[in-house]
N, C-alpha and C positions, 0 to 999 in steps of 0.2 A: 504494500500500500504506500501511495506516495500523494503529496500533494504539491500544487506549484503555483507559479504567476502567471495568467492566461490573460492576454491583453491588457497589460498592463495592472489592472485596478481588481478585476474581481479572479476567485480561485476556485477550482473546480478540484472534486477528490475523484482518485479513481480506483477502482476495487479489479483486482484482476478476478478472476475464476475460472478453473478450466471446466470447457463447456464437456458433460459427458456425451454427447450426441455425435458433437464432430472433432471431436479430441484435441483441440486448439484453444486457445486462449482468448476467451474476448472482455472487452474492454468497457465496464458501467460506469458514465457519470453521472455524478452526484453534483447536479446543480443549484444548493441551496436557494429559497427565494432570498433571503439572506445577504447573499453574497451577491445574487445578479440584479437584485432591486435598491438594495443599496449600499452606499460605500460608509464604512465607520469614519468616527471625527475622533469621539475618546469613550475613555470607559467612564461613565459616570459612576457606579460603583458595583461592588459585587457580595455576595452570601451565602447561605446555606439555601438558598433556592436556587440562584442562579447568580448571570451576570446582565446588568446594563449597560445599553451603551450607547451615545447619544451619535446616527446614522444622517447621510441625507438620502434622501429618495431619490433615484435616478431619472422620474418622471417626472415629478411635480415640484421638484430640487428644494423640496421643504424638509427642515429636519426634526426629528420625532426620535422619541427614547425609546429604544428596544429592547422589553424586558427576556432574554433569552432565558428558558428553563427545562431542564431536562425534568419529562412526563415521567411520574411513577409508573413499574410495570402493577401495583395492586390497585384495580378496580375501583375502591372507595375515593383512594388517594386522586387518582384521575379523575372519577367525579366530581370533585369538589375542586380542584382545578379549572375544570369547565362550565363551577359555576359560578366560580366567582370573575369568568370569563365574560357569561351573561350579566350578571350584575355590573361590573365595571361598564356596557355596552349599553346600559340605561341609564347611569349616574349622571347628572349634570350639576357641580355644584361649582363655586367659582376657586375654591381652596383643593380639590383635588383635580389629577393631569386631566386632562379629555385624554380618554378611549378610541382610536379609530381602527383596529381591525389586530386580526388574531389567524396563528394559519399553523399547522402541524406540519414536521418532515419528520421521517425516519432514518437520518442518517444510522451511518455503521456503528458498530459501538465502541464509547472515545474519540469519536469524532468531533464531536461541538465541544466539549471539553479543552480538546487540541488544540483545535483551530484558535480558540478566545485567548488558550495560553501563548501560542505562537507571534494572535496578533497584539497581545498586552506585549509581549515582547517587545516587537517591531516599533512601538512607540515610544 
């Protein structure tokens, strides 16, 4: 497994596997939305849930705080995860962040991890 600099800004992982069908080796990327929607600035902070980090959008080149967290695998843990997903998606108060949108990937395992440590590195 390796990851690298792919046009300059954003980073694509890649998982080798040997295909048992045709006995060759093929090549899966892992294009986080993350990575291809937008580019980090810094880390605003990090915990025993995850890491933030304040991102611009490469669309609408506005920048918003990306709470990254790695999903429990138990059930309960993940429910309540997703619903304080909803919750935060209704709040409107003027002392907490606005809410605009929330999205799941399955990278490999250690991957987000990695990456957040490599790019705290970088800065």
């Amino acid at each position: 497994m390796w990851s690298g600099e792919l046009s300059g800004q954003s980073y694509s992982y890649w998982v080798k596997s040997l295909c048992p069908f045709a006995n060759r080796v093929i090549l899966f990327c892992l294009c986080p939305r993350y990575l291809t929607d937008f580019e980090p600035v810094q880390c605003l902070g990090r915990g025993g849930f995850g890491v933030v980090f304040e991102a611009r959008n490469q669309v609408d080149d506005c920048n918003y705080a990306i709470k990254r967290i790695r999903l429990p695998n138990r059930e309960l843990a993940r429910e309540k995860v997703m619903r304080e997903v909803k919750a935060l998606a209704k709040l409107e108060h003027p002392g907490i962040i606005r809410y605009f949108n929330a999205w799941q990937e399955s990278p490999p395992e250690g991957w987000q991890e990695g990456q957040d440590q490599r790019w705290l590195e970088e800065r």
